[in-house]
N, C-alpha and C positions, 0 to 999 in steps of 0.2 A: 858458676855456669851449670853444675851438673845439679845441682836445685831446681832453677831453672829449666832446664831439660827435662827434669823429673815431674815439675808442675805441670808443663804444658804435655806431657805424656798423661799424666791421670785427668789433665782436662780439656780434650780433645776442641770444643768448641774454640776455649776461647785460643786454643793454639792453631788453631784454621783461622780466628782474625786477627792472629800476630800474623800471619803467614800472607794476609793481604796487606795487611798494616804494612810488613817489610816488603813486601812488592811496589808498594807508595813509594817509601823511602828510597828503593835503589832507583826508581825512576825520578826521584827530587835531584839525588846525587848523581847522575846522569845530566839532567837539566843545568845543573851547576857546573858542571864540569863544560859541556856543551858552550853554554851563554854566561850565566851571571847567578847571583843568586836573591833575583826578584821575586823567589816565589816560596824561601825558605820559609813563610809565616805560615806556612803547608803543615811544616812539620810539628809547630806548637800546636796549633789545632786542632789536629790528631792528637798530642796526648791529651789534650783538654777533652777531648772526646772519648778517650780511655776512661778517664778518673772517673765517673758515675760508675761504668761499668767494675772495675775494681773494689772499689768500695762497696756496692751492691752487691759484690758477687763475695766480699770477707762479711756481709753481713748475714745474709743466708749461709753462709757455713758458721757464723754464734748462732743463729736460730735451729740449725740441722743438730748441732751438738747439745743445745739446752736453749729453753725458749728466754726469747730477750724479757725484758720488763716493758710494759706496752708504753710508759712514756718516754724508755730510750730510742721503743723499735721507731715511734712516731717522732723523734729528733733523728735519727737517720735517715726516715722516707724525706722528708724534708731536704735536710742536707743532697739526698742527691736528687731531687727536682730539683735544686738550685742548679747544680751540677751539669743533670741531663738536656737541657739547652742546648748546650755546646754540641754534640753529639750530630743531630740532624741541623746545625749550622751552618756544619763544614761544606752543606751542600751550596749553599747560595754564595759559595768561594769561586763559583764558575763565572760568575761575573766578570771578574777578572781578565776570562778571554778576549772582553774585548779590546784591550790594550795591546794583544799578544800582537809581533809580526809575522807576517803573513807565512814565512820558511819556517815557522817554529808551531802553528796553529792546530798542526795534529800531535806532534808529541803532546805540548801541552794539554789539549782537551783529553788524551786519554790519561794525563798526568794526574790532574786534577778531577776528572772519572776515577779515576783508583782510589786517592783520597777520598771525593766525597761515599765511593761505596764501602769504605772500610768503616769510615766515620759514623755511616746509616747504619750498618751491621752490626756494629757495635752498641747504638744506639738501640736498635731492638731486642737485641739480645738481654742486656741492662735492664729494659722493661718486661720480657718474660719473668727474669729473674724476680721484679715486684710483686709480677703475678701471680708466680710460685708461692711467695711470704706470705700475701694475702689469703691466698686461696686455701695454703697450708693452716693459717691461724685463726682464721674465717670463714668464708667461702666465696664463690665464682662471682656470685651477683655483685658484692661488695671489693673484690677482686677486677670487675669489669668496670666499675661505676671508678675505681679511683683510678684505672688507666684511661678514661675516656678525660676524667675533670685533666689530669695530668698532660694529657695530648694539648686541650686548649692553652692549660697554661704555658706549655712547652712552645705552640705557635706563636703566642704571647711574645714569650722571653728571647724569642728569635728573631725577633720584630725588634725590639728592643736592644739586640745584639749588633743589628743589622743598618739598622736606622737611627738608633739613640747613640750606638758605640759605647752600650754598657755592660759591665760582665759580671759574672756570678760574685764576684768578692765585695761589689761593690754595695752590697745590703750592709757589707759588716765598714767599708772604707767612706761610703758617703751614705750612708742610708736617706738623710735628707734629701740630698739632690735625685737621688735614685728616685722615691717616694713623687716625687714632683714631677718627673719624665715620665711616670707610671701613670699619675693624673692625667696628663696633658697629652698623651697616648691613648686612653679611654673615650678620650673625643675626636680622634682622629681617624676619620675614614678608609682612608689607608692603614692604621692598625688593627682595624674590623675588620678588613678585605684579608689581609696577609692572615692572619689568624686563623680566620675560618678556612680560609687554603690551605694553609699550611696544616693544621690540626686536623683536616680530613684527609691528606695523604698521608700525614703520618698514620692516622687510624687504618685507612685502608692498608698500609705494606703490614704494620702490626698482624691485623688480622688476619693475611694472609702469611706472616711469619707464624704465628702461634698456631693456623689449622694444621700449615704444611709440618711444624715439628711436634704434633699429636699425632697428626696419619705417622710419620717415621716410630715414633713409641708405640703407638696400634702394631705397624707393624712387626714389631720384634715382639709383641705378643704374640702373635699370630690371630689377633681378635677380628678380623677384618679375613681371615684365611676360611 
């Protein structure tokens, strides 16, 4: 525990989205307590929504102490697109409301608002973090170009999470059948539609996550003063 306490001390961000993260969870355990527990699939979710960010965030600390080998760094970015899906997933868990009963319709919706914002937050934060590798090993252009290809695919694999009911493991558990759902997805109208929706709000909150935590660095320069 006092590891623990020591990590999220020297790493302030991601200890402000543990901090919502466990504001999800005491409202799941509350929900539970309250009614049932129809909505525990909340809590898997969210860590499936961690894991990108985790893993992303111990890769940039090999690259900050000594720089990776570019075909391991490019077996990691990989690895967590596979990952980063899940992340801005958790949002379209709001569905869900419509089964809720009517006495229970506001806990839940701000219930599941906690989750999906923890999920989001998480989720961009993760992709700064790519931003940083890139832009550190490379630069901004090449830097932006592979968080935009990434957004699409991410609305893609969300489409695919969503509507196919398939999940990151399954490249390595059925890669054929995956392979065929992916096909038969590229001609589907409704996977073109959710895609591009989807991959342009992720872009826009992106964007506006990434200017907003520049102006906060400007400002503790004082370059802006």
């Amino acid at each position: 525990m006092e590891k623990l306490v020591r990590y999220l001390q020297n790493n302030q961000k991601v200890g402000l989205l543990a901090f919502v993260s466990g504001a999800a969870m005491i409202l799941l355990a509350l929900r539970i307590g309250l009614r049932d527990w129809s909505f525990i699939f909340l809590a898997w979710n969210l860590f499936l929504a961690w894991v990108p960010l985790l893993f992303i965030k111990w890769v940039w600390e090999q690259e900050a102490r000594r720089q990776v080998p570019f075909w391991l760094l490019m077996i990691y970015l990989v690895i967590w697109l596979l990952f980063f899906p899940n992340a801005p997933y958790i949002i379209t868990d709001l569905k869900h409301l419509r089964g809720v009963p009517e006495n229970m319709i506001w806990f839940d919706s701000v219930m599941i608002f906690t989750f999906s914002v923890a999920g989001f937050l998480t989720g961009l934060y993760s992709i700064r973090i790519v931003h940083r590798i890139i832009t550190h090993r490379w630069n901004q252009r090449l830097a932006w170009a592979t968080i935009i290809i990434a957004m699409f695919m991410s609305g893609f694999g969300v489409f695919l999470g969503r509507y196919g009911r398939w999940n990151s493991w399954d490249i390595i558990t059925q890669p054929g059948a995956l392979a065929r759902g992916i096909f038969a997805s590229l001609r589907d109208p409704l996977a073109i539609k959710h895609t591009l929706t989807f991959s342009f709000v992720l872009m826009l909150l992106y964007f506006a996550f990434h200017i907003f935590a520049e102006l906060k660095q400007n400002e503790r320069t004082h370059k802006y003063s």
